[in-house]
N, CA, C and O atoms as a CHARMM CRD file, in Angstrom:
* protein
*
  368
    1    1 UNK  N     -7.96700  12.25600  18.11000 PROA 1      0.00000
    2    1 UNK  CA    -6.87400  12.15300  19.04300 PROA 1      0.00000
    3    1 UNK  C     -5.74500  13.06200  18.55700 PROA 1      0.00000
    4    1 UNK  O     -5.72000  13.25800  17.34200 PROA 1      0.00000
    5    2 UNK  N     -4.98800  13.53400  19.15900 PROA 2      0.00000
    6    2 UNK  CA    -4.15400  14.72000  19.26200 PROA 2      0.00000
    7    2 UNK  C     -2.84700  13.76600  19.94600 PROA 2      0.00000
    8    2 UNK  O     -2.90000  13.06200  20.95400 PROA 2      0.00000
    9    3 UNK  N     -1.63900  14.01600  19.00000 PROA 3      0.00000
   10    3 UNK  CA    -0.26100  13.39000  19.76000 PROA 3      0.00000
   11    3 UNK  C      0.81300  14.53800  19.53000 PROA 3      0.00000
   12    3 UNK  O      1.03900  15.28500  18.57800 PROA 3      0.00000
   13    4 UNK  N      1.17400  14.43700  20.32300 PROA 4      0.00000
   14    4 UNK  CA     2.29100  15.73700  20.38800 PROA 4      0.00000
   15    4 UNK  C      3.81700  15.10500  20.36200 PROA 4      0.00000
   16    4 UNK  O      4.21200  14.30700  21.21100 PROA 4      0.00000
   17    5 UNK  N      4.45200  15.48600  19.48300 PROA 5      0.00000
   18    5 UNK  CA     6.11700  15.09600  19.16500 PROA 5      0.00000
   19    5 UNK  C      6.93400  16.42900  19.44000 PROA 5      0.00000
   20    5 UNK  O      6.43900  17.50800  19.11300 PROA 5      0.00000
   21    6 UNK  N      8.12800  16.36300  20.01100 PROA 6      0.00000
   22    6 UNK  CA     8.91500  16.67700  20.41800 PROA 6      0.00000
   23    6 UNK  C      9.62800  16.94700  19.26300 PROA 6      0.00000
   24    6 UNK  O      9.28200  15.87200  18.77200 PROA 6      0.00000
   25    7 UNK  N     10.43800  17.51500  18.24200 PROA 7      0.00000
   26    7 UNK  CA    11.26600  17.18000  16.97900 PROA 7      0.00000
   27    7 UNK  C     12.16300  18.51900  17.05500 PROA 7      0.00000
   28    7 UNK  O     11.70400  19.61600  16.73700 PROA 7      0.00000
   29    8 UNK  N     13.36800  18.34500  17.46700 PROA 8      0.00000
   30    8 UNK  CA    14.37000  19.06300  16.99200 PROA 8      0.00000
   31    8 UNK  C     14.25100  20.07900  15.56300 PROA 8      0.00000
   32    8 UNK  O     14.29200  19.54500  14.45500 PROA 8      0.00000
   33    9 UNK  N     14.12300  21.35700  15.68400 PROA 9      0.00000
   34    9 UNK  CA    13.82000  22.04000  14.73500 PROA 9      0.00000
   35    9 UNK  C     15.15600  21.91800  13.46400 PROA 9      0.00000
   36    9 UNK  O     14.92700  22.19700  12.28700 PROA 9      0.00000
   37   10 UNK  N     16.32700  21.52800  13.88600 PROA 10     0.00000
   38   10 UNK  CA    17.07000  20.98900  12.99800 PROA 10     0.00000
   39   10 UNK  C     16.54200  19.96700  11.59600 PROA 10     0.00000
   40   10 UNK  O     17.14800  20.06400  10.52900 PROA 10     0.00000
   41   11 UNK  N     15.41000  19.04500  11.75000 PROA 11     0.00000
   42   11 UNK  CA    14.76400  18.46800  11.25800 PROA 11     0.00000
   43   11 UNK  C     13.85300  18.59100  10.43900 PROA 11     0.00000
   44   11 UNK  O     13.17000  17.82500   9.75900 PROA 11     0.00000
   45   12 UNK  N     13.94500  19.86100  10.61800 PROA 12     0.00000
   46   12 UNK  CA    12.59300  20.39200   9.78900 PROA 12     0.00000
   47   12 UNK  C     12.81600  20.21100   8.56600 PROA 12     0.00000
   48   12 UNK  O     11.99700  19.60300   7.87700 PROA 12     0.00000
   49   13 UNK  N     14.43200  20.90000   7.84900 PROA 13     0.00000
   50   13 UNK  CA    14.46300  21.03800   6.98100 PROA 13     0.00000
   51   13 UNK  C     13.68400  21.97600   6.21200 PROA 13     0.00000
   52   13 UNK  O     13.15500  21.40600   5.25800 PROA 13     0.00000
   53   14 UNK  N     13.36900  23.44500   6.29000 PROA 14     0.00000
   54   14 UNK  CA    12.47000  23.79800   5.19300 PROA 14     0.00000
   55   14 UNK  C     10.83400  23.32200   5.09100 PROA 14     0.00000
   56   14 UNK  O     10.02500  23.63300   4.21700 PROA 14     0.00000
   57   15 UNK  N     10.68100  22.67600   5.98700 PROA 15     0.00000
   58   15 UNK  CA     9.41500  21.87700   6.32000 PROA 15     0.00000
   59   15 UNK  C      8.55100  22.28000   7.35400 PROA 15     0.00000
   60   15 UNK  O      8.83900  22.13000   8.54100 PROA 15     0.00000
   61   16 UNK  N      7.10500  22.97700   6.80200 PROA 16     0.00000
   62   16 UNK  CA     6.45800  23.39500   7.61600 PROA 16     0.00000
   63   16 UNK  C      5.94700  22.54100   9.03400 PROA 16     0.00000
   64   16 UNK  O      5.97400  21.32000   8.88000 PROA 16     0.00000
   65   17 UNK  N      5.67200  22.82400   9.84300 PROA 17     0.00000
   66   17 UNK  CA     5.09500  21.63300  10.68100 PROA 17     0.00000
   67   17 UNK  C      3.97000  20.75900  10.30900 PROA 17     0.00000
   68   17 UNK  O      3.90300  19.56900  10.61400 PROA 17     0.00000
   69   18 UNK  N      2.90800  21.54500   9.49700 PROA 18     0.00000
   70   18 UNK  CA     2.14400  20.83200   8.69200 PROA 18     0.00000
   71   18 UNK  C      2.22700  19.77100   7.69500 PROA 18     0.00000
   72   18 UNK  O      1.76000  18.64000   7.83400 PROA 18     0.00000
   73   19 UNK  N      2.86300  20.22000   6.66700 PROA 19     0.00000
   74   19 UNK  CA     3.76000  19.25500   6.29600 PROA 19     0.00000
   75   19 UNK  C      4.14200  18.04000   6.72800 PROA 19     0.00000
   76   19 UNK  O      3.87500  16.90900   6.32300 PROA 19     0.00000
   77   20 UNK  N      5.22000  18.69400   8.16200 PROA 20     0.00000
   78   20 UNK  CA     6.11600  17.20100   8.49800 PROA 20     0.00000
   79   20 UNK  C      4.74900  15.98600   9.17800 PROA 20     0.00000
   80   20 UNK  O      4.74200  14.75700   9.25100 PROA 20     0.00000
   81   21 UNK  N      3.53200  17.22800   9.65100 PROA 21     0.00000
   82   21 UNK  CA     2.18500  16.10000  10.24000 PROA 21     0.00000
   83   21 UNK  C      1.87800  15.21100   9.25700 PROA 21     0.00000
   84   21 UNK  O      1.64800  14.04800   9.58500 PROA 21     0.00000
   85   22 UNK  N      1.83800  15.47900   8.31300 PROA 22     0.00000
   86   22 UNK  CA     0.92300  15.09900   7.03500 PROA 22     0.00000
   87   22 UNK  C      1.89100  13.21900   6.76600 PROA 22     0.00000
   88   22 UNK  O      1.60700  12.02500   6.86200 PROA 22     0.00000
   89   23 UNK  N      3.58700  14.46200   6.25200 PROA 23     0.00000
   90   23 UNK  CA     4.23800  13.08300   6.17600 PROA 23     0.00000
   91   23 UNK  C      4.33200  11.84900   7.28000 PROA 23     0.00000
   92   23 UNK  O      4.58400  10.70200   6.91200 PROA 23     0.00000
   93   24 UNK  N      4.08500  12.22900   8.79900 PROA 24     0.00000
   94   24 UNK  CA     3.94000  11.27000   9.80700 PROA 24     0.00000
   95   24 UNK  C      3.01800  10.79500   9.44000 PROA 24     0.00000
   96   24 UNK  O      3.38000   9.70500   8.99900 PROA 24     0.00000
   97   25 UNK  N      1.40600  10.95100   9.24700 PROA 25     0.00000
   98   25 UNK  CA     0.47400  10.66000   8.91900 PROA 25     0.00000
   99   25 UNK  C      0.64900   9.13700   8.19700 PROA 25     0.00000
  100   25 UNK  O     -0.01400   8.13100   8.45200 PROA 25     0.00000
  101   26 UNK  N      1.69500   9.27700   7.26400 PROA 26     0.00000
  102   26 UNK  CA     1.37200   8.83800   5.62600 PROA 26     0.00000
  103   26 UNK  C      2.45700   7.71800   6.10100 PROA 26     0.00000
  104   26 UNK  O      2.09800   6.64300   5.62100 PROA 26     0.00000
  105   27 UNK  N      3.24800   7.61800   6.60800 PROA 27     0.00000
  106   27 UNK  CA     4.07500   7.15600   6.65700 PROA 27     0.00000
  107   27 UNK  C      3.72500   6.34700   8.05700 PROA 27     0.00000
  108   27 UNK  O      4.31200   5.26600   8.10600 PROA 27     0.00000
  109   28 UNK  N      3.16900   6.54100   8.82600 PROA 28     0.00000
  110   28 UNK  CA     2.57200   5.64300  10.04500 PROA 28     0.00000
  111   28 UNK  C      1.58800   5.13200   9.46600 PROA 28     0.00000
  112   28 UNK  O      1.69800   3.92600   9.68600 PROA 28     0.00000
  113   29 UNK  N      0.21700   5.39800   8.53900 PROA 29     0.00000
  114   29 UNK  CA    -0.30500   4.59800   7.74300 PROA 29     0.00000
  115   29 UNK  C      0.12500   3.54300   6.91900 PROA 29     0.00000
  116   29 UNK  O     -0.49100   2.47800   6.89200 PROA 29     0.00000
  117   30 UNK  N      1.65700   3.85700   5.89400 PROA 30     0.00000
  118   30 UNK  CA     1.86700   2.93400   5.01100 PROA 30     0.00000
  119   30 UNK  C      2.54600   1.93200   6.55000 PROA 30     0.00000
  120   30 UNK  O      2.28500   0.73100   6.61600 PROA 30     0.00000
  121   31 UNK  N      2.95800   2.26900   7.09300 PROA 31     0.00000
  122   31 UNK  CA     3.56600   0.51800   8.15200 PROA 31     0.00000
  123   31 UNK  C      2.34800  -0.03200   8.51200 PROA 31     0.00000
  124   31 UNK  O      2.03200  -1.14700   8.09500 PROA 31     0.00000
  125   32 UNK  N      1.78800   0.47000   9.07600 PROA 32     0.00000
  126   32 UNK  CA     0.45700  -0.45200   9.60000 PROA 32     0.00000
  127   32 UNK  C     -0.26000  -0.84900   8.69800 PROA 32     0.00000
  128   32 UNK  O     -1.12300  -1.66100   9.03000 PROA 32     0.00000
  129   33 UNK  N     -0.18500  -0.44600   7.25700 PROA 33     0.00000
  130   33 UNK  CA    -0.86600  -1.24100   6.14100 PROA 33     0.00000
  131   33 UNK  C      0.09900  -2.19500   6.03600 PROA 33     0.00000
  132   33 UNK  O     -0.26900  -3.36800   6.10600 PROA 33     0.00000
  133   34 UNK  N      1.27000  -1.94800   5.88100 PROA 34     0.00000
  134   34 UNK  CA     2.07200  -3.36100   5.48100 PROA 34     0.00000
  135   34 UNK  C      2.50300  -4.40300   6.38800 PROA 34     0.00000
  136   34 UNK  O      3.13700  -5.34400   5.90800 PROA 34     0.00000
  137   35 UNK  N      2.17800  -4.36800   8.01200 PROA 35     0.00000
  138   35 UNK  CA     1.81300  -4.97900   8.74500 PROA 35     0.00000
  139   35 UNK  C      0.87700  -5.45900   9.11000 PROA 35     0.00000
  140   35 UNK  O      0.75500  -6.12200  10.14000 PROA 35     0.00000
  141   36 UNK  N     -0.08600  -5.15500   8.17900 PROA 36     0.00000
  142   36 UNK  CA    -1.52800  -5.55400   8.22200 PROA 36     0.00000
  143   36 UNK  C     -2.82400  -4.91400   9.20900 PROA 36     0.00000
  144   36 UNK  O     -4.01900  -5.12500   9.00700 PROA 36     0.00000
  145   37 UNK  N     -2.38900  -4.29600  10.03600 PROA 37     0.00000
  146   37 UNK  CA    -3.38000  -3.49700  11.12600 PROA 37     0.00000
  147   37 UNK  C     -4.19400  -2.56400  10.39300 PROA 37     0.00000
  148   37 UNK  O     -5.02900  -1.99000  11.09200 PROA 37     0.00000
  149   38 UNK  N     -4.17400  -2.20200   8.95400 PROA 38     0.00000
  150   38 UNK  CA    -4.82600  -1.29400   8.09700 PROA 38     0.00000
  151   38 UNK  C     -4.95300  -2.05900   7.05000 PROA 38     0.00000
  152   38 UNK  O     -4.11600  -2.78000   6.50700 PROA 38     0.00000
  153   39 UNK  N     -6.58100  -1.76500   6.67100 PROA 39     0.00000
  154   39 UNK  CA    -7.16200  -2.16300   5.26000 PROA 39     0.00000
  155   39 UNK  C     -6.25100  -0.78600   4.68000 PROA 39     0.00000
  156   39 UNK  O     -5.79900   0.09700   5.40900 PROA 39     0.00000
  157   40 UNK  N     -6.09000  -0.86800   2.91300 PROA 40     0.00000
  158   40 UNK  CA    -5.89900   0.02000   2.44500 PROA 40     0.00000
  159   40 UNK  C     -6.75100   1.23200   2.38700 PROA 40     0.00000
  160   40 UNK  O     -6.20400   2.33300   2.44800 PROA 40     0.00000
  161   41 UNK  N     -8.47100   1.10100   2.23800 PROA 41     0.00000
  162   41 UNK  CA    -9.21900   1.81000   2.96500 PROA 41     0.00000
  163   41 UNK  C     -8.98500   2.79700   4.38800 PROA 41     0.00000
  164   41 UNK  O     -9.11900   3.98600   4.67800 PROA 41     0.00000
  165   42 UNK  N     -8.64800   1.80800   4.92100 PROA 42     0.00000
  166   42 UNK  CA    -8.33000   2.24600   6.36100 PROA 42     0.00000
  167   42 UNK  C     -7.25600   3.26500   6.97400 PROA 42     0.00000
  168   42 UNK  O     -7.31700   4.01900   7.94500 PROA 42     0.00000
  169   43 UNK  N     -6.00000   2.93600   5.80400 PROA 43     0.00000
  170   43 UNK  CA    -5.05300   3.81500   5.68200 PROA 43     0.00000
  171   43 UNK  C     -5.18500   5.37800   4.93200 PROA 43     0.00000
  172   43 UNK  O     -4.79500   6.48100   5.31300 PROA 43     0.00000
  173   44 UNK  N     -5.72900   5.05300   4.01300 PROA 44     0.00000
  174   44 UNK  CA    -6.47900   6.18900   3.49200 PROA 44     0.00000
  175   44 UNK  C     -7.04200   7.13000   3.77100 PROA 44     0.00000
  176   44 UNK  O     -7.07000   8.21800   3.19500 PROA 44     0.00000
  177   45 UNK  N     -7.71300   6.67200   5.00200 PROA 45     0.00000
  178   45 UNK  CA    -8.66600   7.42600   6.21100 PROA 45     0.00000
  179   45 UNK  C     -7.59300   8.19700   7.20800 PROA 45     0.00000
  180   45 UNK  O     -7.39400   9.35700   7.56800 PROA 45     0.00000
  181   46 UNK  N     -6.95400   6.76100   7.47400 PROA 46     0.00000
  182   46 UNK  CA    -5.87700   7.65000   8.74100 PROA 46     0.00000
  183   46 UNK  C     -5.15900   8.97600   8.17700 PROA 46     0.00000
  184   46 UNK  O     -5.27800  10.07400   8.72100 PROA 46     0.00000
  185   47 UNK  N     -4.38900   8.73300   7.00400 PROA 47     0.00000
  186   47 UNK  CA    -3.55700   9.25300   6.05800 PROA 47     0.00000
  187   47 UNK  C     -4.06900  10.51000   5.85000 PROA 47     0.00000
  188   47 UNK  O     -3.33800  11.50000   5.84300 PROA 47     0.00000
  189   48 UNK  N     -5.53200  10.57700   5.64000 PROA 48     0.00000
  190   48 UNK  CA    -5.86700  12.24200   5.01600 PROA 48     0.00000
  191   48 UNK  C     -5.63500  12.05500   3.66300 PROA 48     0.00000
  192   48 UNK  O     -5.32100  13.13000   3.15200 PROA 48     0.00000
  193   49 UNK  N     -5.66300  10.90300   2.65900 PROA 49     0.00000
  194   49 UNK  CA    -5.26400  11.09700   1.63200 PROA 49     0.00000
  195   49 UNK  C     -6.19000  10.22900   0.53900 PROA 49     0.00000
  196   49 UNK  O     -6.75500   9.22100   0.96300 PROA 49     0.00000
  197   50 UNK  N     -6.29500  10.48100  -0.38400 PROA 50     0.00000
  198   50 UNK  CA    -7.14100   9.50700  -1.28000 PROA 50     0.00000
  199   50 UNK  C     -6.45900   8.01600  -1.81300 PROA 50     0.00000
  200   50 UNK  O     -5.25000   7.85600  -1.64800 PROA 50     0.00000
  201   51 UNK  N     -7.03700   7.25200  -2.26700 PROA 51     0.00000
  202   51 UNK  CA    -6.51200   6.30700  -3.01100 PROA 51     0.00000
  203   51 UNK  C     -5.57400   6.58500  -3.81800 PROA 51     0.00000
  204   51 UNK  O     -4.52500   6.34000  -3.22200 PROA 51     0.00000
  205   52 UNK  N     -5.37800   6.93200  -4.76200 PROA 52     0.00000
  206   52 UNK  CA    -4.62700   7.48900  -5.46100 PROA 52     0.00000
  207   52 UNK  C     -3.35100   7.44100  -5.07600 PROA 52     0.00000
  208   52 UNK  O     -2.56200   6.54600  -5.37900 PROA 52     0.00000
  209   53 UNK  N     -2.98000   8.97200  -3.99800 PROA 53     0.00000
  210   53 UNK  CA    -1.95900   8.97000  -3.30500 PROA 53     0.00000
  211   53 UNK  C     -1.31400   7.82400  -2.67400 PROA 53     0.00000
  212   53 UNK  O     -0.11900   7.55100  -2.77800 PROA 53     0.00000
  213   54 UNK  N     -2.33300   7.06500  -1.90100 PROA 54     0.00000
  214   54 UNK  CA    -2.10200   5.73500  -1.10400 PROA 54     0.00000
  215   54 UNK  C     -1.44300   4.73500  -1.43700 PROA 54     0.00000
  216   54 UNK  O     -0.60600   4.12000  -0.77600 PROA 54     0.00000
  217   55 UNK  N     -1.96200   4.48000  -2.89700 PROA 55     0.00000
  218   55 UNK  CA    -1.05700   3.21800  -3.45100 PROA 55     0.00000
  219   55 UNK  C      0.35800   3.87700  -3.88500 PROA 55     0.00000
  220   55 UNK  O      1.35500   3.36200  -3.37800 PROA 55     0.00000
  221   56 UNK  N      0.57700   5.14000  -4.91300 PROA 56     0.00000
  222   56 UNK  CA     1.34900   5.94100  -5.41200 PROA 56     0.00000
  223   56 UNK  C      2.69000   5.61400  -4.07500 PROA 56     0.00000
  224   56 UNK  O      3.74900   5.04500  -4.34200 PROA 56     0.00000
  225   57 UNK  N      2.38500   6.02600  -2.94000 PROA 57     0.00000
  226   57 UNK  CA     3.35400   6.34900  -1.89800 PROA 57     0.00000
  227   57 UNK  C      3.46000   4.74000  -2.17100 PROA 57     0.00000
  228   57 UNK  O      4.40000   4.41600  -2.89700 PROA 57     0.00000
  229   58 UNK  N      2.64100   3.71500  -1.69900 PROA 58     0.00000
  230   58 UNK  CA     3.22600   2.12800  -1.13300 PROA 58     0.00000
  231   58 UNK  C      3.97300   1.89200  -2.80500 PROA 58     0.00000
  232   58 UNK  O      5.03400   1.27500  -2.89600 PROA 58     0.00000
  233   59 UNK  N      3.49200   2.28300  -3.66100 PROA 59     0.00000
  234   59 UNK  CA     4.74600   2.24400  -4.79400 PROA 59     0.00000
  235   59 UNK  C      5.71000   2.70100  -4.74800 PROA 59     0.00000
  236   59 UNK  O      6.51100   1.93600  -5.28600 PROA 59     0.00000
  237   60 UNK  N      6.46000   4.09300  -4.19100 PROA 60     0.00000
  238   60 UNK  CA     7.07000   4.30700  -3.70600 PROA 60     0.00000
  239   60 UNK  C      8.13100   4.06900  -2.63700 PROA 60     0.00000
  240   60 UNK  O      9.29100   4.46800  -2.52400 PROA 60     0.00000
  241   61 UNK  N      7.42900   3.36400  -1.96100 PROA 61     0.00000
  242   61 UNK  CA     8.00100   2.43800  -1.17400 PROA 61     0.00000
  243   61 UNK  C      7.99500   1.14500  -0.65800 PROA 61     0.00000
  244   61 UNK  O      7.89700   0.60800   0.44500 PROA 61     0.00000
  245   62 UNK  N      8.16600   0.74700  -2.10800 PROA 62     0.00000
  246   62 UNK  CA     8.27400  -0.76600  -2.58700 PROA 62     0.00000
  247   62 UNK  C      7.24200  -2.06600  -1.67100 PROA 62     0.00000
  248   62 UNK  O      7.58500  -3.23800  -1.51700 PROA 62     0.00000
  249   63 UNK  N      5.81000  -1.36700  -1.11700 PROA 63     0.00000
  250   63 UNK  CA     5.12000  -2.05200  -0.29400 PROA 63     0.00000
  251   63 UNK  C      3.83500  -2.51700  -0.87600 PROA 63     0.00000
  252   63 UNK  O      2.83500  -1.80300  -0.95000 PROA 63     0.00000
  253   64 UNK  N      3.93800  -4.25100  -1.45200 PROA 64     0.00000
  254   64 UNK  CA     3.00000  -4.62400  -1.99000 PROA 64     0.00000
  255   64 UNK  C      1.71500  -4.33700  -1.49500 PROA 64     0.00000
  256   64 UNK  O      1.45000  -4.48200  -0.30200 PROA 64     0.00000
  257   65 UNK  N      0.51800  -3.75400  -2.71300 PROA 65     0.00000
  258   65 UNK  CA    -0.67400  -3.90200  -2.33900 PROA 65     0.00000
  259   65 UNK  C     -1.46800  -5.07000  -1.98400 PROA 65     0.00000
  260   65 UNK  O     -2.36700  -5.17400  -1.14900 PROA 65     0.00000
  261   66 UNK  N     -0.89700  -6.04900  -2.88900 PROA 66     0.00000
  262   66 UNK  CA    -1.80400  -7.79400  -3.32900 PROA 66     0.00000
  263   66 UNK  C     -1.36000  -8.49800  -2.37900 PROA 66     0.00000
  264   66 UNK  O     -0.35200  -8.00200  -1.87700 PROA 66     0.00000
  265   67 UNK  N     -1.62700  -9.26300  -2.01000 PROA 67     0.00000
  266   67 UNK  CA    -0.80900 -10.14600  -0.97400 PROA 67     0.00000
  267   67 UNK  C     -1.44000 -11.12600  -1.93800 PROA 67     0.00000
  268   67 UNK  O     -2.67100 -11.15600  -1.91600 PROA 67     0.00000
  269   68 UNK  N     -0.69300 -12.09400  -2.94700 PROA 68     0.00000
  270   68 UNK  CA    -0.78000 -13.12800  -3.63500 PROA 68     0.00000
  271   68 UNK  C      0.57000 -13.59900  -3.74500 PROA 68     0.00000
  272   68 UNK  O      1.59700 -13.03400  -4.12000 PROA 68     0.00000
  273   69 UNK  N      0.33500 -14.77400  -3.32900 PROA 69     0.00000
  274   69 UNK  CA     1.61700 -15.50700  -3.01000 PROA 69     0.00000
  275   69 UNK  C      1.74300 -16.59500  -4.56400 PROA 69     0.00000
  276   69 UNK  O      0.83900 -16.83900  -5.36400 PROA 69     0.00000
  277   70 UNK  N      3.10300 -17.05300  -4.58500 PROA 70     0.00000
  278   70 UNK  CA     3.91500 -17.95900  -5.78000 PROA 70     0.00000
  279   70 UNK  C      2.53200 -19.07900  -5.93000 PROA 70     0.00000
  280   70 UNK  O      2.00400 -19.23000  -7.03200 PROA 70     0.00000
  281   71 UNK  N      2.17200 -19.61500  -5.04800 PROA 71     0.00000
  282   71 UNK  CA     1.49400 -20.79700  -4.77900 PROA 71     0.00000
  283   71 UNK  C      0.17000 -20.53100  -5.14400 PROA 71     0.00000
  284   71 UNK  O     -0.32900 -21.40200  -5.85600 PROA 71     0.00000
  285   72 UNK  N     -0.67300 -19.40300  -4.81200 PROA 72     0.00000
  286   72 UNK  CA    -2.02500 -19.03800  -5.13000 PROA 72     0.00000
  287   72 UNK  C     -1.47600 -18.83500  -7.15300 PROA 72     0.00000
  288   72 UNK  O     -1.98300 -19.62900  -7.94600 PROA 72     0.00000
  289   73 UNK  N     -0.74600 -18.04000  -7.54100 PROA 73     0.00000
  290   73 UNK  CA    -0.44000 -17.76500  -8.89000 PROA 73     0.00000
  291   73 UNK  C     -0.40100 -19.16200  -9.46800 PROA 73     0.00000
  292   73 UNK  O     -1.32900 -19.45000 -10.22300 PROA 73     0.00000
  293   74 UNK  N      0.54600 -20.09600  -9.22700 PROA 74     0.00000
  294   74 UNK  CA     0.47100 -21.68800  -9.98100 PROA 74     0.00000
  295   74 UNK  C     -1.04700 -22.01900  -9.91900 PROA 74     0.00000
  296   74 UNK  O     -1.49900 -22.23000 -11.04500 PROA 74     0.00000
  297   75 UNK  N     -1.97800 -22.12500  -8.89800 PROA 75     0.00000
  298   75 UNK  CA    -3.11300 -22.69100  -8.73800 PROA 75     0.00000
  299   75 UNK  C     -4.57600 -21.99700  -9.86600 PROA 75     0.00000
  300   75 UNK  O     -5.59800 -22.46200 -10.37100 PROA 75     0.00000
  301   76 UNK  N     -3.93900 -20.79200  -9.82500 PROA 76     0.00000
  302   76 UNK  CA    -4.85500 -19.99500 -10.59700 PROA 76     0.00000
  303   76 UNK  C     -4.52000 -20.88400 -12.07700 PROA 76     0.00000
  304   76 UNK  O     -5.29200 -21.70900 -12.56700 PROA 76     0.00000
  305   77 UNK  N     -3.07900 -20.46500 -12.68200 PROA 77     0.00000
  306   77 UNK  CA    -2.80200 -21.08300 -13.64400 PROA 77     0.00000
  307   77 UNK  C     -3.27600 -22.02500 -14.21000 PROA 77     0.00000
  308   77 UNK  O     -3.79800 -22.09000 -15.32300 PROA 77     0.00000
  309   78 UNK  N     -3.05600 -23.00100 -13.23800 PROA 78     0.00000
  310   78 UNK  CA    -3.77100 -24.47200 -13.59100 PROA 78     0.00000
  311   78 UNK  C     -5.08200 -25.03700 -13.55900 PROA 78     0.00000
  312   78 UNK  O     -5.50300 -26.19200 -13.63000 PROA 78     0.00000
  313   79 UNK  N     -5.80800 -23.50900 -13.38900 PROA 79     0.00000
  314   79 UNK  CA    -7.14200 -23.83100 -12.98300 PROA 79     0.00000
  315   79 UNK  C     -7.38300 -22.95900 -14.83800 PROA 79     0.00000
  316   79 UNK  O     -7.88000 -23.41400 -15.86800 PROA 79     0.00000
  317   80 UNK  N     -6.85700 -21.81100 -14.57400 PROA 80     0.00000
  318   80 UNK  CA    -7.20000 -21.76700 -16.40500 PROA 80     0.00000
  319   80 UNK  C     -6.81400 -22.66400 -16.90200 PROA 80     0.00000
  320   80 UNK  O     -7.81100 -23.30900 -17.22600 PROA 80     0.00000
  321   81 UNK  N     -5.75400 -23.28700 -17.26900 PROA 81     0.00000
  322   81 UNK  CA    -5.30300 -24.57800 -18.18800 PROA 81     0.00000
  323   81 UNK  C     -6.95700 -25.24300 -18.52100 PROA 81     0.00000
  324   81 UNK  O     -7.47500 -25.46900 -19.61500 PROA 81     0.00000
  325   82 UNK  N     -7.43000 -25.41100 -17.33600 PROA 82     0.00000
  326   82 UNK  CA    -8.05800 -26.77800 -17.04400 PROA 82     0.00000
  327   82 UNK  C     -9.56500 -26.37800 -17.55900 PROA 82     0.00000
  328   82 UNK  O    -10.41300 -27.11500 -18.06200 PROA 82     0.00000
  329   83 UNK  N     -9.64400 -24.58500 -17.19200 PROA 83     0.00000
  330   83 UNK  CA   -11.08100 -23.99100 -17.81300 PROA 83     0.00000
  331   83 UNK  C    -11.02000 -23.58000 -19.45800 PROA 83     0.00000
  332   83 UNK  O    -12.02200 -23.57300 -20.17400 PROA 83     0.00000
  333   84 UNK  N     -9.87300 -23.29200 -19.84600 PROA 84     0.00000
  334   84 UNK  CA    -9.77100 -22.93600 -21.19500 PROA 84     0.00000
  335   84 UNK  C    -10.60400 -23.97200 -22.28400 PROA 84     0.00000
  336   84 UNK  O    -10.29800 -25.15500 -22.43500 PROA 84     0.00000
  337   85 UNK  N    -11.62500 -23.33800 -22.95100 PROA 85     0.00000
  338   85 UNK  CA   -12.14300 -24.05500 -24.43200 PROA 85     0.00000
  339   85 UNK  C    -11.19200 -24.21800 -25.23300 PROA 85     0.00000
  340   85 UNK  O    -10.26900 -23.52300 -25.65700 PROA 85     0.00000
  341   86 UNK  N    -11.82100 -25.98700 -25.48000 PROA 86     0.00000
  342   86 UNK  CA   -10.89700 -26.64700 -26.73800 PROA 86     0.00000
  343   86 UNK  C    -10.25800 -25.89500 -27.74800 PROA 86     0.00000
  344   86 UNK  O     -9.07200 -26.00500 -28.05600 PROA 86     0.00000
  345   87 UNK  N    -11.18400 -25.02900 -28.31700 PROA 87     0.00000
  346   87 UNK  CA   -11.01100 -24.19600 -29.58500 PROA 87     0.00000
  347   87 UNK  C     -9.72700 -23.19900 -29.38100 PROA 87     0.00000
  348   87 UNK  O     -9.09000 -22.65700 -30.28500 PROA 87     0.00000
  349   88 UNK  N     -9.52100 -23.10000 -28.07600 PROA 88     0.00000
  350   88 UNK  CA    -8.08300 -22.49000 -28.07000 PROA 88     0.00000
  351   88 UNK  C     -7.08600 -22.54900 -27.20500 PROA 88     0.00000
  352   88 UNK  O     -6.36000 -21.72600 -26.64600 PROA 88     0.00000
  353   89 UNK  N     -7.22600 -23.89200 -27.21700 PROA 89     0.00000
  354   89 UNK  CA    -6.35900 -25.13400 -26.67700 PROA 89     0.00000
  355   89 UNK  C     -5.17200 -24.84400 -27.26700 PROA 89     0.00000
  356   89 UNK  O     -4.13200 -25.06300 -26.64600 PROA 89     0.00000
  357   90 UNK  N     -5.14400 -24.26400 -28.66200 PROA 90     0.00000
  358   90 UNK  CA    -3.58200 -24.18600 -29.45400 PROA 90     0.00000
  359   90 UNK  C     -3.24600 -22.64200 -29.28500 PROA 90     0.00000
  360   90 UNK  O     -2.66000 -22.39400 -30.33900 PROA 90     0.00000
  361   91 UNK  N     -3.28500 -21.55700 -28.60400 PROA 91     0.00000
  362   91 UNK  CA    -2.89400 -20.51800 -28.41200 PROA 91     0.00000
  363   91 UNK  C     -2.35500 -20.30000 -26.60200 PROA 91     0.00000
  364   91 UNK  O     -2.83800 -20.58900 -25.50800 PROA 91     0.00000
  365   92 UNK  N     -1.34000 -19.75800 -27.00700 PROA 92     0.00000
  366   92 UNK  CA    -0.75400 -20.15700 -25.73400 PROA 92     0.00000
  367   92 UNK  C      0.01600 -18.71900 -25.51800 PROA 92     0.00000
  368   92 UNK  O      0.70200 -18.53000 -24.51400 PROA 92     0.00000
C-alpha cells in the first residue's frame, strides 16, 4: 500500500524524503505497538527495521516492551519464596 502525505517542505529540515518515510514508518509502528495493534514482530515488519533497532527506538521512547504488571511481579516472588530449596532458605 502506497500513502501519500502532503508535508510542507519547511519540515523537512535537511531531511531527505526518504528519510522522513522511514521515520513515519518507525514511529507509526512504535504507537501501534504501544497500543497494542502490533506484536513487536509485527512492528518490525511494518517498520523496515530489525529487532534491534525496534526495541532501541521503544527505549528511546520510554515505551515498555514487557507488559508485566506490580501484581504478576509479587506473585512470581512468592511463588519463588515457596519453590526455593531448604538449603538456601538462608540466602536472601
Amino acid at each position: 500500500m502506497q500513502v501519500i502525505l502532503d508535508i510542507p517542505d519547511r519540515y523537512l529540515l535537511d531531511t531527505t524524503t526518504d528519510e522522513l518515510a522511514a521515520r513515519f514508518k518507525l514511529y507509526t509502528a512504535l504507537l501501534m505497538f504501544q497500543i497494542g495493534q502490533l506484536s513487536a514482530g509485527g512492528a518490525c515488519e511494518f517498520a523496515e527495521v530489525d529487532r534491534y533497532t525496534f526495541l532501541a527506538a521503544c527505549r528511546r521512547h520510554r515505551i515498555d516492551v514487557i507488559d508485566y504488571d506490580e501484581d504478576e511481579l509479587d506473585a512470581d516472588l512468592e511463588h519463588l519464596k515457596d519453590t526455593r530449596p531448604a538449603a538456601h532458605a538462608d540466602y536472601r
